[in-house]
N, C-alpha and C positions, 0 to 999 in steps of 0.2 A: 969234259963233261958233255957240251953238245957233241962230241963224236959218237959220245955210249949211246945217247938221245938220239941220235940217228941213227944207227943200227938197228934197233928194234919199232920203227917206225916204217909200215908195213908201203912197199910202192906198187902201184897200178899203172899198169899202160890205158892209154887211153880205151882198145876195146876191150880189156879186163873191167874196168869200170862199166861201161858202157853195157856187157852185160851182166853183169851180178846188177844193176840199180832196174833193168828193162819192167822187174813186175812193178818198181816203185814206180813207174811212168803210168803203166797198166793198172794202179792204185790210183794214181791223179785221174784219170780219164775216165774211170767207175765212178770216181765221189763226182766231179762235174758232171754226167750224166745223168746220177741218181738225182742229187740238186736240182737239175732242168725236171725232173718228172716230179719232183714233189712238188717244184713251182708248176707245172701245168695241171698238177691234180688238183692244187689246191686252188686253181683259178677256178674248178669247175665247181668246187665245191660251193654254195649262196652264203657269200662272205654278208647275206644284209641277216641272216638268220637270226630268232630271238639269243640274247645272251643274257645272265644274271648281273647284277647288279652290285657293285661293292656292297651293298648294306639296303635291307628292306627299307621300299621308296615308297612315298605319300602320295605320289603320280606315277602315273604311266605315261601317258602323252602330252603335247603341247599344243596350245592354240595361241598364236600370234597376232592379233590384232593392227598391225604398223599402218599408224597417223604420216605420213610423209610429206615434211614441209616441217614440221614442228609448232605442234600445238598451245596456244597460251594457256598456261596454268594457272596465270590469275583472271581469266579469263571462263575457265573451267572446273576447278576442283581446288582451288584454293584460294581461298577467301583473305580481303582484304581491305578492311576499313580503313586502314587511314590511308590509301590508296585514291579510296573516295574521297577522304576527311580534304586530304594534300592535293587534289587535282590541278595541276597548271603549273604546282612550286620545283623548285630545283628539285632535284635526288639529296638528300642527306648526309651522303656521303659520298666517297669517291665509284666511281665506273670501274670496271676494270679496267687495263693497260691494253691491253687487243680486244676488239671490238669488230666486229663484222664492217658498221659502218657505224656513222653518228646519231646521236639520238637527242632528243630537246630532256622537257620537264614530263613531269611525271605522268601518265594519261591514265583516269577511271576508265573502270569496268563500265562497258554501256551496260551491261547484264547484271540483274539484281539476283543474290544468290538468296539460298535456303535451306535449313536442318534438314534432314528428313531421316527417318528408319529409327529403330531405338538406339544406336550408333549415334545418333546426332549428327552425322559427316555433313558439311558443308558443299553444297552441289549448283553450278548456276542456273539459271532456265534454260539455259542453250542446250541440256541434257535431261528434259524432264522424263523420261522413261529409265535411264539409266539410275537414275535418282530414285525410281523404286526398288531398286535392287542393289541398293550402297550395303543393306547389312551384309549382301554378299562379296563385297570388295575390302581387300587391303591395300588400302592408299598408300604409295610412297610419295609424298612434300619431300622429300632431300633430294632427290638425283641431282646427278651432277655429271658432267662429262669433260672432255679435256679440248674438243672441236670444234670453233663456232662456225665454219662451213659446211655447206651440206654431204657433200665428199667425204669428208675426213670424220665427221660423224654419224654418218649412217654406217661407212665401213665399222666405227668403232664400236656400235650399237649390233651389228651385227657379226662382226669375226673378233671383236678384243683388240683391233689392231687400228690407228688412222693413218697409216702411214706405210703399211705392207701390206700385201696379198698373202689372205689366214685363213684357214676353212673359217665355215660361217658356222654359227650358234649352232644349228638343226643338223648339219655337217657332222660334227663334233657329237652328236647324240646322239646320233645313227652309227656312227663309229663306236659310240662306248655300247650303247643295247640294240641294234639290229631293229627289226621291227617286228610287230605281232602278227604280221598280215604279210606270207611272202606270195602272195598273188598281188602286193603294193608295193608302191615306192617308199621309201619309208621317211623322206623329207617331198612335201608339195607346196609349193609355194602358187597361190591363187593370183591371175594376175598385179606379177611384180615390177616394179619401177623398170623404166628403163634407165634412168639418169643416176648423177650420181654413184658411179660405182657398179651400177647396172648388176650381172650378170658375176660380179665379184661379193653381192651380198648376200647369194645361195651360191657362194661354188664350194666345192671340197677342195680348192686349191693344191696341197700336196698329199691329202689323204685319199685314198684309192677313189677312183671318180664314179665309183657303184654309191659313195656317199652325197654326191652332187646331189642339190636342190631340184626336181622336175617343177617345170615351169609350168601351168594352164595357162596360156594365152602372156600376155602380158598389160600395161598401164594402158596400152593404147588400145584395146579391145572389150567390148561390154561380154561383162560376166557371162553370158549365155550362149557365146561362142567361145568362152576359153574352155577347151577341153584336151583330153588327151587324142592326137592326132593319130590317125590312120588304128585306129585301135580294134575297129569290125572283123570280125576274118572273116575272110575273103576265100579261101581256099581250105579244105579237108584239112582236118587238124593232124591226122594220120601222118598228111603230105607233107604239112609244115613242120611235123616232127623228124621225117626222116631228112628236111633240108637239113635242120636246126643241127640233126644228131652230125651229118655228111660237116656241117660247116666247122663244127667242135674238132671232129677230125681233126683239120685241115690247119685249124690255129693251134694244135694243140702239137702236132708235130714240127709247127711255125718257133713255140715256144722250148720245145727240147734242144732245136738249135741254136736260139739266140739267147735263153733264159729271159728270166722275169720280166716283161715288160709290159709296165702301167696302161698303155693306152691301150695294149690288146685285148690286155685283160678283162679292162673295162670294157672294151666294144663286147666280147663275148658275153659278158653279165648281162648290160645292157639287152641283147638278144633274149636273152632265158629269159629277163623280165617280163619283156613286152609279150616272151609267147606265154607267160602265167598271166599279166594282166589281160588278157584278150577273155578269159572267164568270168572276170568282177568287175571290169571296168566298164564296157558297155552300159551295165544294168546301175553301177553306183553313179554313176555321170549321168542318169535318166530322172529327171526329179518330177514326172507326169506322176506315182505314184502315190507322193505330201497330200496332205489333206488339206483342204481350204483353212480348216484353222491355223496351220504351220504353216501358208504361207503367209496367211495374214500375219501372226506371228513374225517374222523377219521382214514384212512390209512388202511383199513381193506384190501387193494391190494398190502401190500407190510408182509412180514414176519416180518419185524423188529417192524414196527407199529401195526400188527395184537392185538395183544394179549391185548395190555395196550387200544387200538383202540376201541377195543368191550366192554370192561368195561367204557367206557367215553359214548358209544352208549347208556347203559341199563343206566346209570347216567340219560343221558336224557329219556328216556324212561321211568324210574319209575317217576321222576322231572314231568314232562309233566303227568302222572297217577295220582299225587297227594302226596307220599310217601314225607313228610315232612324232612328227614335226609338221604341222600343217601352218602356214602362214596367211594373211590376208590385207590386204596394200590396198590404203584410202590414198590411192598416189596422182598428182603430185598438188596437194588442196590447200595447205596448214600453210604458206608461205606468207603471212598478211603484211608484209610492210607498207601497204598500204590497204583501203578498203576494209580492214579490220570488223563494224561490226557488219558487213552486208556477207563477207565471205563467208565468216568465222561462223556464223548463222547458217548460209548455206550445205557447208562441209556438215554441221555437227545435226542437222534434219535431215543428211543422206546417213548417217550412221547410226544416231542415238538408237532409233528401234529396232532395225539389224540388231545391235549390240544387245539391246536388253531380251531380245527374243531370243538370241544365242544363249545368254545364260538361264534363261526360264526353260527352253527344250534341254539343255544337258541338264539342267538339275531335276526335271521331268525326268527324265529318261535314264537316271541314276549315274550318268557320266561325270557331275561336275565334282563329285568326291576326288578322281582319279586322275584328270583333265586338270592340266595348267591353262588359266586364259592370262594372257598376257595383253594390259592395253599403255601404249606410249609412241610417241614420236624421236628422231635422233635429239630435240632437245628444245627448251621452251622459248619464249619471248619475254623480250626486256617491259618492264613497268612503267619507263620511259617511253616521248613518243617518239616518232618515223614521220616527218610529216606531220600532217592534219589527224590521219586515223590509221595509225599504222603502229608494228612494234618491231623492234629487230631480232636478231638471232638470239639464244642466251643458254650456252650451257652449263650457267655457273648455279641454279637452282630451277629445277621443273618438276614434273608430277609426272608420275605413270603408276599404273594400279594394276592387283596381278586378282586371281577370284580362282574359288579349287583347288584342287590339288595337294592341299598342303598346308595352305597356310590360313592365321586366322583372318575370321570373317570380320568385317563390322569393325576394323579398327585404321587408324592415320599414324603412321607411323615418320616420324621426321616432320623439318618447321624449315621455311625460307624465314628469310629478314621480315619487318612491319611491312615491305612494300613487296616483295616479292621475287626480291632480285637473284640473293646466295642462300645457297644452301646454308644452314648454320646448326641442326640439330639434326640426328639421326643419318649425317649423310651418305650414299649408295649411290655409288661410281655404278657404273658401267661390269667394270671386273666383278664387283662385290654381288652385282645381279644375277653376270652369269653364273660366278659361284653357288648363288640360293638355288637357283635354277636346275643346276647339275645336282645340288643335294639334296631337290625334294624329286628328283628320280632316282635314288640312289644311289648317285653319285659321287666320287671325293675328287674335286678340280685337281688337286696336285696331282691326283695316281693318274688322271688322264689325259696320257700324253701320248706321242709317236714320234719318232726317231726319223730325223728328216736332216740331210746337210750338216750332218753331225754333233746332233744339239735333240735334245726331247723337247717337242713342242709342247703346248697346253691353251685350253681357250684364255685362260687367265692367265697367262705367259708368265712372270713372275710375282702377281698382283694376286686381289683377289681375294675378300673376307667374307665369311659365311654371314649373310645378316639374320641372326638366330631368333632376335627381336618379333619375327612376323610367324614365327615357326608352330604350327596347332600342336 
């Protein structure tokens, strides 16, 4: 039987093979070639361009407000009697089991709170401008996080990750819809922290680096020199186009040989960026022509509001230009373990009227229907004290409030304990935020993902519930 089976089983010499298969060689070396020119077209192509939306969104863009330090929420927006009633006595129950550091008995609010709006929300004095504009906020009382370091929770506050390196929130949204404005970045981050994770809490990590966070200045710089650098043109735009087109060339015949490669890619985007932004950026980063009311408005007339004032102004300013993910860093302020009320005073008189001006001009100016504002820190402080006047880290329940975009106005949604420690009603991780978040731009968290190391990524990795609760 294997004799017949051999007979009719056909043999080749090696150069009979060799050429009958020559066109299948000249097949392999057509597809990798074609392959290399559709990866260099497609570099050239503005991978930030508008894209649609899984499903018609409540927002368009985002505004970021980040408190850095972590702000006390019993302190600020949730109120607490027997907080007061109990001052001095033990905690009532147990601490948690990991703890930043130790903490005594329970320490009152020095700040006497109050109703206000027809909302009724509870607001301290530390925030009395903000406080006029509570019917325009949804409170969140439940947050919760997983990090009581400031590392591990600002990463997770910003990428879904405390323990990896993960594109950041604005990263992931520039990836899913492009931006509205390709003469923008379509993520800015206004003077950002340097600490803590730096530079890892706007990056785009493994997503094309066209989605990286651009920086204006940083924490160590007063708002009025964070700008976008070298941005004037300097030379005939005619000139600078045929460098630009001469440069494309050059990478682009770079890229037929070696195929697909992330950093070149991104160096050439980055290029065509900077020579569109050189038409809008100038004149948007110019703020000589606000009117005396709008700066009074954001505080830009007093020293104390200046600084935090002007970065709420370019929030609206890029928001209003199109720029899909704008951020703004009160950094690094909220840390009170000690000094409590002298700081916590200080911080919240350089922000409160920036912040309530921000929302009176975009609601003025028909933005804040469309516009997420987003206000919170990576996480709150214990009701216990630190000290004399102090309070420690506390992820286990804190407050942040979102206003626009989407969700309803005038309501509190979620409750800490009697003193203000844990979350215990309504509670919203981290994951569950960025979820709302993704799906009040029309977004579905699971669909958005990227293929990375062999695994689909997503901001809310395998987490992640729509808090439907706040939804207009």
């Amino acid at each position: 039987m294997s004799r017949a089976c051999h007979r009719f089983t056909p043999v080749f010499s090696r150069r009979e093979l060799l050429r009958s298969s020559a066109g299948g060689f000249g097949w392999l070396a057509l597809r990798a070639l074609m392959a290399s020119e559709r990866a260099s077209g497609a570099a050239m192509e503005n991978p930030l361009a508008a894209r649609a939306p899984h499903f018609v969104p409540k927002a368009k863009r985002v505004i970021f407000l980040f408190m850095h330090g972590g702000p006390s929420q019993i302190d600020t927006f949730d109120y607490k009697p027997l907080l007061t009633r109990d001052h001095g006595q033990p905690l009532p129950f147990a601490k948690p089991r990991v703890v930043s550091s130790q903490t005594g008995n329970l320490l009152a609010s020095p700040w006497k709170f109050q109703q206000h709006g027809q909302s009724g929300a509870w607001v301290s004095e530390l925030f009395p401008h903000v406080a006029q504009q509570v019917d325009q906020l949804c409170i969140l009382r439940g947050m919760h996080g997983s990090n009581s370091r400031h590392g591990g929770a600002l990463l997770e506050l910003h990428t879904g990750s405390d323990t990896f390196v993960r594109p950041s929130m604005g990263s992931w949204i520039c990836y899913g819809l492009g931006t509205e404005n390709d003469n923008l970045p379509g993520y800015v981050t206004i003077c950002p922290t340097l600490t803590h994770g730096g530079v890892n809490n706007y990056s785009s990590a493994f997503l094309p680096a066209v989605y990286h966070g651009t920086p204006l200045g940083n924490a160590s710089v007063s708002s009025d020199q964070a700008k976008i650098p070298f941005i004037e043109r300097k030379v005939p735009s005619s000139l600078q186009r045929m460098e630009l087109d001469y440069l494309r060339e050059v990478n682009a015949a770079q890229l037929s040989q070696t195929g697909p490669d992330a950093a070149l890619e991104g160096r050439i985007e980055a290029f065509e960026l900077a020579y569109r932004m050189q038409t809008e950026a100038p004149e948007l980063q110019d703020i000589s022509g606000e009117t005396a009311y709008t700066e009074q408005l954001y505080g830009l007339d007093q020293p104390e509001t200046r600084n935090f004032g002007r970065q709420c102004l370019m929030a609206r300013r890029f928001a209003e230009r199109g720029v899909r993910f704008v951020q703004v860093t009160h950094s690094y302020k909220w840390d009170q373990h000690s000094g409590l009320k002298k700081d916590h005073s200080s911080n919240a008189m350089e922000v409160d009227r920036p912040i309530a001006g921000l929302l009176q001009d975009l609601k003025a100016r028909g933005l804040l229907d469309d516009t997420l504002v987003v206000w919170g820190g990576e996480f709150g402080r214990t009701p216990t004290a630190q000290g004399d006047d102090g309070r420690d880290h506390n992820p286990h329940g804190f407050t942040m409030w979102l206003a626009g975009g989407g969700v309803k106005p005038g309501i509190t949604h979620g409750a800490t304990d009697d003193y203000g420690y844990y979350a215990v009603e309504g509670k919203v991780h981290f994951h569950d935020l960025h979820a709302t978040i993704l799906h009040l731009l029309g977004l579905e968290h699971t669909r958005l993902t990227y293929r990375h190391a062999g695994r689909d990524f997503r901001l809310t990795d395998v987490h992640g519930e729509l808090v439907s609760e706040i939804l207009a």
